[in-house]
C-alpha positions as CSV (number, residue, x, y, z in Angstrom):
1,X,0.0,0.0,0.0
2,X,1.2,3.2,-0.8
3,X,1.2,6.4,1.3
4,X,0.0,10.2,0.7
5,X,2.2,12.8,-0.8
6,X,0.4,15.1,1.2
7,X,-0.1,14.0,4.7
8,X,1.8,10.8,4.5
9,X,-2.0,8.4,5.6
10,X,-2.9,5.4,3.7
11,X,-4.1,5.1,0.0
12,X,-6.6,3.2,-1.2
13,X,-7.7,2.0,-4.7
14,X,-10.5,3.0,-6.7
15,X,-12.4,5.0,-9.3
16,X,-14.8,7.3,-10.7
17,X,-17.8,5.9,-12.0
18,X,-19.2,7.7,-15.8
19,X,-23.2,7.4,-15.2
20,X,-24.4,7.3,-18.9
21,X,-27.9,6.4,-19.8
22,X,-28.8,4.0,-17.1
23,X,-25.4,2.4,-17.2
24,X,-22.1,3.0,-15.3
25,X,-18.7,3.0,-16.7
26,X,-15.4,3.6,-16.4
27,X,-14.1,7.1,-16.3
28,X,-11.6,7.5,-19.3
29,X,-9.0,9.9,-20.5
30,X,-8.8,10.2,-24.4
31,X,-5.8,11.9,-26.1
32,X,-6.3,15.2,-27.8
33,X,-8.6,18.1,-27.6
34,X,-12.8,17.3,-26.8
35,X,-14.1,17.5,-30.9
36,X,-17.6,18.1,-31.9
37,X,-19.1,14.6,-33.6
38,X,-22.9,13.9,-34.6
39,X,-25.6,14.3,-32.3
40,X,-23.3,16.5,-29.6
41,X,-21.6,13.3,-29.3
42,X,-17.5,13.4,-28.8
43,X,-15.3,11.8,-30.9
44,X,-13.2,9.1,-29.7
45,X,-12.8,6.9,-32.5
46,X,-9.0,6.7,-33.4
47,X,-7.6,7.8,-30.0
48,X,-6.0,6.3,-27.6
49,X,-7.7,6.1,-24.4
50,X,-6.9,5.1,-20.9
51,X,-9.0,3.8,-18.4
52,X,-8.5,6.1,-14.9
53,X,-7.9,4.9,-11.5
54,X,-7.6,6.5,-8.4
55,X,-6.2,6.4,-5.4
56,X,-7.5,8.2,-1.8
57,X,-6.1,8.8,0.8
58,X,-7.8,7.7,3.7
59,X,-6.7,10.6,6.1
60,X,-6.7,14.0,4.1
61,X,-9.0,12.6,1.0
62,X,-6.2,13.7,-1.6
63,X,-7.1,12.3,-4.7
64,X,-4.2,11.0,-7.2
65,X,-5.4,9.6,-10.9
66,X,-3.5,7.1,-12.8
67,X,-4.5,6.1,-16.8
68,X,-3.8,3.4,-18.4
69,X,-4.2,2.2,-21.7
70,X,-7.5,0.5,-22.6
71,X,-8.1,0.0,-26.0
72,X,-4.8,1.0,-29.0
73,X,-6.4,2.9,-32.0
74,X,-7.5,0.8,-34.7
């Protein structure tokens, strides 16, 4: 287990839940600048994208965000 950079307390593992149309997924980070697609929809298609994790601390409730890769552009 790894400790805080802030206060030195315990992390923990987790993540942030995307709530999307009655379903819940896994936050992402997607390479590039947000663009426009159809129907106010983003565009992700071609980018690479890593899913997020995060880690808490348990004392102080610093929050530290980790990506990794997901799914390689086709």
């Amino acid at each position: 287990m790894s400790s805080c950079p802030k206060c030195q307390g315990s992390m923990e593992s987790g993540f942030i839940p995307d709530f999307n149309y009655g379903s819940v997924l896994e936050l992402k980070w997607v390479e590039g600048p947000p663009e426009k697609g159809l129907l106010r929809n983003l565009k992700t298609k071609g980018k690479r994208q890593f899913a997020i994790s995060t880690d808490r601390c348990t004392r102080c409730g610093y929050l530290d965000l980790y990506a990794r890769e997901t799914n390689p552009p086709r």
